[in-house]
KEFITI-507734 format. One record per residue (C-alpha): residue number from 1; residue in three letters; x, y, z. Coordinates in steps of 0.2 Angstrom, whole numbers. Each point is the difference from the previous one (the first is absolute). Example, Ala and Ser with C-alpha at 12.3 -4.5 7.8 and 13.67 -1.06 7.14 Angstrom:
# residues 2
[atom 1 ALA [62 -22 39]] [atom 2 SER [6 17 -3]] 
//
This chain:
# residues 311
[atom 1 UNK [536 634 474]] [atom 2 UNK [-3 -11 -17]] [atom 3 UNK [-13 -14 0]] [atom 4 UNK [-9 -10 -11]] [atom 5 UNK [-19 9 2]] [atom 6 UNK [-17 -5 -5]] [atom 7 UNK [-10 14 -7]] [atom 8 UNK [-12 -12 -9]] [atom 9 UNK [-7 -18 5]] [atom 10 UNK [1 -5 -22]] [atom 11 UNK [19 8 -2]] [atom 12 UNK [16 -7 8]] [atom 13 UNK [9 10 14]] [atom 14 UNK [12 14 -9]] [atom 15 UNK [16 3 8]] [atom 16 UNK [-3 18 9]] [atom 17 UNK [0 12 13]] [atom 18 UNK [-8 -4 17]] [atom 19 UNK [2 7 17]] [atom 20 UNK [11 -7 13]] [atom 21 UNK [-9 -13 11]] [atom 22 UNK [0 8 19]] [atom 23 UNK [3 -10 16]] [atom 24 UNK [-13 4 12]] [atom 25 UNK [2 -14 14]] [atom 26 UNK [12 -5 12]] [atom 27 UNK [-1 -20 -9]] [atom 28 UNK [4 9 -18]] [atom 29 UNK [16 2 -8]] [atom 30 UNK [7 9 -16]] [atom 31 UNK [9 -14 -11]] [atom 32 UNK [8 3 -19]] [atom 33 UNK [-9 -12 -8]] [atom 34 UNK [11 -14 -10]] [atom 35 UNK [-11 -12 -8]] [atom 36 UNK [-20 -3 -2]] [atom 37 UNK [-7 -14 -8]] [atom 38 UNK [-14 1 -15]] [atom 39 UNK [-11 -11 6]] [atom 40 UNK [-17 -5 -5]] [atom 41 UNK [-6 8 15]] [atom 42 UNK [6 15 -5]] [atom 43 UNK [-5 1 -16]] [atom 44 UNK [-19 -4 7]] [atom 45 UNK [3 15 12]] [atom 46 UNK [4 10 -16]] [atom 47 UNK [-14 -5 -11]] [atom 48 UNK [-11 3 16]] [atom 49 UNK [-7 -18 -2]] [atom 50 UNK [8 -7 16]] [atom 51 UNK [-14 -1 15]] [atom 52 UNK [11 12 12]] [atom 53 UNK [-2 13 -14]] [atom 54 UNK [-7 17 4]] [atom 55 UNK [1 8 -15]] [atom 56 UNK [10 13 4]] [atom 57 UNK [11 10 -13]] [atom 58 UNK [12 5 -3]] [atom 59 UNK [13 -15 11]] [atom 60 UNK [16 -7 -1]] [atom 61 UNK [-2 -20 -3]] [atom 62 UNK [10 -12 13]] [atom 63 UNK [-4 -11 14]] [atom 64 UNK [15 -5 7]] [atom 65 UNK [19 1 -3]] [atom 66 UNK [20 1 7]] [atom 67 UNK [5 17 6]] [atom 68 UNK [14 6 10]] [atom 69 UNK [1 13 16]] [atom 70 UNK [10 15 1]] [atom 71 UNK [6 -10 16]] [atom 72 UNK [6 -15 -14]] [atom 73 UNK [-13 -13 5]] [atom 74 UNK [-6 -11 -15]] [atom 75 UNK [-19 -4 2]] [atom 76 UNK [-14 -6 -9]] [atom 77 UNK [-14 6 3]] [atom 78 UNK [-20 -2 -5]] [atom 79 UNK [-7 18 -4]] [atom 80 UNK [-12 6 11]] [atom 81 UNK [-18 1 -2]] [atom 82 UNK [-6 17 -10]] [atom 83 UNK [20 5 1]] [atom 84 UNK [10 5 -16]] [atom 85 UNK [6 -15 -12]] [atom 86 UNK [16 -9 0]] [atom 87 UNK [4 3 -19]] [atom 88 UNK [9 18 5]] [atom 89 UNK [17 5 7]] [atom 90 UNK [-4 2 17]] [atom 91 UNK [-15 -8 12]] [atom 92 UNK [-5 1 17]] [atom 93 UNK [1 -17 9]] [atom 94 UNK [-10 -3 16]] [atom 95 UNK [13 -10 8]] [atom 96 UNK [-15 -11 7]] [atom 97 UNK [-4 -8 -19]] [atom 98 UNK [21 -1 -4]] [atom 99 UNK [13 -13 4]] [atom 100 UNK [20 3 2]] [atom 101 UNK [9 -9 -14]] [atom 102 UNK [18 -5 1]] [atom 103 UNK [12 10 -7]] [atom 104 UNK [4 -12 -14]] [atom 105 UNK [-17 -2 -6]] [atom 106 UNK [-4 0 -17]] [atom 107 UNK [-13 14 0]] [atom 108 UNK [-6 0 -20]] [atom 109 UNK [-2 -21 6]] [atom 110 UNK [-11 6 15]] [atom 111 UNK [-10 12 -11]] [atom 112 UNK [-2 -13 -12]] [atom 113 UNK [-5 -15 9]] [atom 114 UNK [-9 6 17]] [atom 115 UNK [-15 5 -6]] [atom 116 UNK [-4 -15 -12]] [atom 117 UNK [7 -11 11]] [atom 118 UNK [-7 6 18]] [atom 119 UNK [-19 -4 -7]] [atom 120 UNK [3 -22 -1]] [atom 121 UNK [12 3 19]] [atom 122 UNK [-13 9 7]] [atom 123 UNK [-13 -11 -4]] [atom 124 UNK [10 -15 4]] [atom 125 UNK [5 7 15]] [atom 126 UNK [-14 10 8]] [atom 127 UNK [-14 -6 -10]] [atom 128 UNK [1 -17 -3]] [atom 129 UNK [10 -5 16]] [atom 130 UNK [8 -12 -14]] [atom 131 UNK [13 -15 6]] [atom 132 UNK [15 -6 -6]] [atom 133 UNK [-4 -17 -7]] [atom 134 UNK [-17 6 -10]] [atom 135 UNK [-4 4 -17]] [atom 136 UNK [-4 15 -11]] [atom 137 UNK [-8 2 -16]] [atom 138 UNK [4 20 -7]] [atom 139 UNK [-14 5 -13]] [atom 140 UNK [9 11 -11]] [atom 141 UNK [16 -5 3]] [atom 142 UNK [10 4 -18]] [atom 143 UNK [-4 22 6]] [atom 144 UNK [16 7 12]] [atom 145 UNK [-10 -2 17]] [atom 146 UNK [-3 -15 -4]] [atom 147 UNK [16 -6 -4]] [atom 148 UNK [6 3 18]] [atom 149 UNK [-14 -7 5]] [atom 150 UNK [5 -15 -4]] [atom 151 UNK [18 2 5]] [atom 152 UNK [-6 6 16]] [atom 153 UNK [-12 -14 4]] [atom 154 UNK [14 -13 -3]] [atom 155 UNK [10 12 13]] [atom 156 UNK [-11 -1 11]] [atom 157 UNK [1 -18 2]] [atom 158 UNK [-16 -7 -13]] [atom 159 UNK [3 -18 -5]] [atom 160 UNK [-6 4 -15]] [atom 161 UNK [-4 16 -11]] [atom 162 UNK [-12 -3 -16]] [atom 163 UNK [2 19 -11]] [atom 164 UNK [-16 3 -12]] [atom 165 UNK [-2 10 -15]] [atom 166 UNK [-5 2 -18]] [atom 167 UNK [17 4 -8]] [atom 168 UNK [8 -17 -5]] [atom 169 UNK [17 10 -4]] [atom 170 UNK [1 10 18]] [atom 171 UNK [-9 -16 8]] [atom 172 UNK [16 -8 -6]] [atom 173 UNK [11 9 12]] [atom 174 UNK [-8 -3 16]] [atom 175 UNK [8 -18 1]] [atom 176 UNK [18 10 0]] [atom 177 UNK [-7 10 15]] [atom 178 UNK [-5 -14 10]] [atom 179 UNK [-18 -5 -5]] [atom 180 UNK [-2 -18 3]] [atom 181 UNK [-13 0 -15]] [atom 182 UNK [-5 14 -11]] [atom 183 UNK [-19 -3 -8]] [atom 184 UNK [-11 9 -13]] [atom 185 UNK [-14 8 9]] [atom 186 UNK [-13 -14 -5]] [atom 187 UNK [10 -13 6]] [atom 188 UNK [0 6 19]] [atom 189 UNK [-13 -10 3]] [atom 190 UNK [10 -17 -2]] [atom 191 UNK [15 6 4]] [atom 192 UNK [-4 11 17]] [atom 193 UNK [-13 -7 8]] [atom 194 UNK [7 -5 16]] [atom 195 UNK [10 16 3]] [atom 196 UNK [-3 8 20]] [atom 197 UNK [3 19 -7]] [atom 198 UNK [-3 8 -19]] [atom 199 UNK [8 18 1]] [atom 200 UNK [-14 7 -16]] [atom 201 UNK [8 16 -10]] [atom 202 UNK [-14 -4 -11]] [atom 203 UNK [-19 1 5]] [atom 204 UNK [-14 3 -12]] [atom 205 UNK [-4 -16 -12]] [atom 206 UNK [15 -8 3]] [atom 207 UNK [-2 -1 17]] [atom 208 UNK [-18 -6 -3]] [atom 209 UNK [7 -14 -11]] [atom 210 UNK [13 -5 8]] [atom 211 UNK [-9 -1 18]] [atom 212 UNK [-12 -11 -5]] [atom 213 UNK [10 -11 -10]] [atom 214 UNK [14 -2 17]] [atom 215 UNK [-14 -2 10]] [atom 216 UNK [-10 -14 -9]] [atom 217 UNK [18 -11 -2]] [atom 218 UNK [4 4 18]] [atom 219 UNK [5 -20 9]] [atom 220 UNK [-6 6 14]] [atom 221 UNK [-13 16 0]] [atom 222 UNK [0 0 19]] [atom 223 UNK [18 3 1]] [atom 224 UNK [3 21 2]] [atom 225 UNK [3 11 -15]] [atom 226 UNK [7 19 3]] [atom 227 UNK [-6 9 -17]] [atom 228 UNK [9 18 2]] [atom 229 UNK [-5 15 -11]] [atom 230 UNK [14 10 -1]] [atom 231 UNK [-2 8 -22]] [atom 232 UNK [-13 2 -11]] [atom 233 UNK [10 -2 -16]] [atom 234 UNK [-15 -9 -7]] [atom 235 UNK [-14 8 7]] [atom 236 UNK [-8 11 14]] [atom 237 UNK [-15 -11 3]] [atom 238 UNK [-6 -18 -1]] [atom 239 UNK [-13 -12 0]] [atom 240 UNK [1 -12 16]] [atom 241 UNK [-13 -14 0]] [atom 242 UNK [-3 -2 19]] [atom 243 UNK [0 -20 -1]] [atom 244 UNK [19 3 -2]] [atom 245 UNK [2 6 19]] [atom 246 UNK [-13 -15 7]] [atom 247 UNK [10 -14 -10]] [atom 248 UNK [18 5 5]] [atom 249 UNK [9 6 15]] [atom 250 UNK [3 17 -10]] [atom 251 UNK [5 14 6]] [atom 252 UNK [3 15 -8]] [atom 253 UNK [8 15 7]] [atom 254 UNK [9 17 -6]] [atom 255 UNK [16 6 0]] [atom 256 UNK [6 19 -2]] [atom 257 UNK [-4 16 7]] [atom 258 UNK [-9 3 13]] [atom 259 UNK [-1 -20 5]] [atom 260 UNK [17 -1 8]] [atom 261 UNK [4 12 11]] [atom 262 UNK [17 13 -4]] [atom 263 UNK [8 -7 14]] [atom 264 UNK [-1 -16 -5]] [atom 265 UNK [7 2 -16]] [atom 266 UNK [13 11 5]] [atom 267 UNK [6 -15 13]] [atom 268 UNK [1 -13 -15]] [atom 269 UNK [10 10 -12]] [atom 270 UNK [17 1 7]] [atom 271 UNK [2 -19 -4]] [atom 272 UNK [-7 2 -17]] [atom 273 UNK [13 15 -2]] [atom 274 UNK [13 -12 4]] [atom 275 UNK [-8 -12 -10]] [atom 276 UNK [2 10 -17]] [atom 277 UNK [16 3 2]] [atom 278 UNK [6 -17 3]] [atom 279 UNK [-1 -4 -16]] [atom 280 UNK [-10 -13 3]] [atom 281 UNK [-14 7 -8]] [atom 282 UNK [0 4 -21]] [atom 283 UNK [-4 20 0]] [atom 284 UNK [1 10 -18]] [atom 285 UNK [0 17 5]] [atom 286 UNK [2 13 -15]] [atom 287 UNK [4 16 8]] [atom 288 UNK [-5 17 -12]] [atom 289 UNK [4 17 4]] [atom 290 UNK [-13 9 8]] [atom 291 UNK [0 12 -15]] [atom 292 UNK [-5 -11 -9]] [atom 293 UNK [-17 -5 11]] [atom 294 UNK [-10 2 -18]] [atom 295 UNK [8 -13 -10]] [atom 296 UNK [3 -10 17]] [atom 297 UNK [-21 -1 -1]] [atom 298 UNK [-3 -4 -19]] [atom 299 UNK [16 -13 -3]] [atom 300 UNK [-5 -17 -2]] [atom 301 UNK [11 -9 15]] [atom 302 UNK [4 -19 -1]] [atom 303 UNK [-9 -13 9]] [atom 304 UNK [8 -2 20]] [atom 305 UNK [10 18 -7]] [atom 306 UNK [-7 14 14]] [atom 307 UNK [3 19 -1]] [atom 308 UNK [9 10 10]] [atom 309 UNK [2 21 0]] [atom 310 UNK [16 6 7]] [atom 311 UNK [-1 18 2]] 
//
């Protein structure tokens, strides 16, 4: 079959040969792949910079996607573990890590969108145990998952949805999309700090900063704070003065791979399937042939503008 292959962590996937993928499980299927998305987590996995990376070469990038059986079913699916990428034209699905999706499904939408925007519903949903009636600050909020982010969080009933980030012209846009306030990162202090959850994109030194500053404006420091680490667009690491946990009710808590279990990710998604294709929810998608995986990797994109390979 033709794929998109890695041969090199510091080169983009070429568009090559690769062997077909074998089902080898009575859970596993054969699907013709329609539409992978390019997400950062991809690219991380193709750099070899993501924490699940084993370095091994040469691999075919893609974690997830919408493919169809030979039986007709449309699914999406999450790759599994260690199994060929999504980024060729045919996978093998472990129907235990796929949903169904309805026939009139959008599936370059679902390969769009599900990725970006299962990171703020799962930690909404399973991390947070968020209600309808709270509020959410997004850190990073003007980069594509955090956009839905803060779409999502006003769907899931949050009074109110503060977005956060250094571009004034893409911080601009967040109002259009539902943010109750959209704030320059050094003014999250003033203009957050009585939010119940912040959904953080960003960590390293802004993270620092603006941690500190919510924490020291806080009315009521007693009151709980759910601080989730879901990117690290910023920064791997961080400085946390310990004073910060004794003087606030913070919590802080991860969400990603490995600290929800596949199950229970797999049980939220059909609503945010049907979710994206509501139209309820802005989604850019720019799908590019497959053939085309180089340009696909080097192509400056527009901001809230995600990838995605159609074989």
């Amino acid at each position: 079959m033709r794929a998109a292959v890695v041969r090199s962590f510091d080169r983009p996937p070429t568009y090559d040969d690769h062997p077909e993928p074998i089902v080898s499980d009575a859970d596993e299927v054969l699907v013709r792949v329609i539409a992978a998305g390019l997400h950062p987590r991809v690219r991380s996995a193709a750099d070899g910079s993501h924490y699940t990376s084993e370095g091994a070469l040469p691999m075919v990038p893609g974690i997830d996607g919408v493919g169809r059986t030979a039986d007709g079913e449309l699914l999406y699916f999450v790759a599994a573990d260690g199994a060929v990428g999504t980024m060729a034209e045919q996978a093998v699905v472990d129907r235990r890590r796929a949903v169904v999706l309805p026939e009139d499904t959008d599936p370059i939408a679902v390969a769009a969108a599900m990725n970006p925007a299962m990171s703020s519903w799962i930690a909404l949903r399973r991390r947070a145990n968020f209600q309808p009636g709270g509020s959410v600050l997004v850190l990073g909020a003007t980069g594509n998952a955090g956009q839905l982010a803060v779409q999502l969080a006003k769907q899931l009933g949050a009074s109110t949805v503060i977005g956060a980030g250094r571009d004034p012209e893409r911080l601009e846009l967040l109002t259009a999309l539902g943010a109750d306030e959209a704030v320059s990162l050094d003014a999250v202090g003033k203009s957050a700090a009585d939010v119940d959850v912040v959904l953080d994109y960003l960590w390293g030194a802004p993270t620092e900063q603006a941690m500190s500053a919510l924490l020291h404006a806080r009315t009521d420091r007693a009151r709980p704070l759910t601080w989730i680490q879901i990117g690290s667009m910023a920064g791997r690491e961080l400085t946390l003065p310990s004073y910060l946990l004794r003087a606030a009710a913070l919590t802080i808590i991860g969400s990603g791979q490995g600290s929800v279990r596949t199950s229970d990710i797999l049980a939220d998604l059909p609503a945010l399937a049907a979710l994206i294709t509501s139209d309820q929810l802005a989604i850019n998608p720019l799908p590019i042939a497959l053939a085309d995986v180089e340009g696909a990797w080097t192509k400056p994109v527009p901001a809230g503008v995600r990838v995605v390979l159609v074989p």
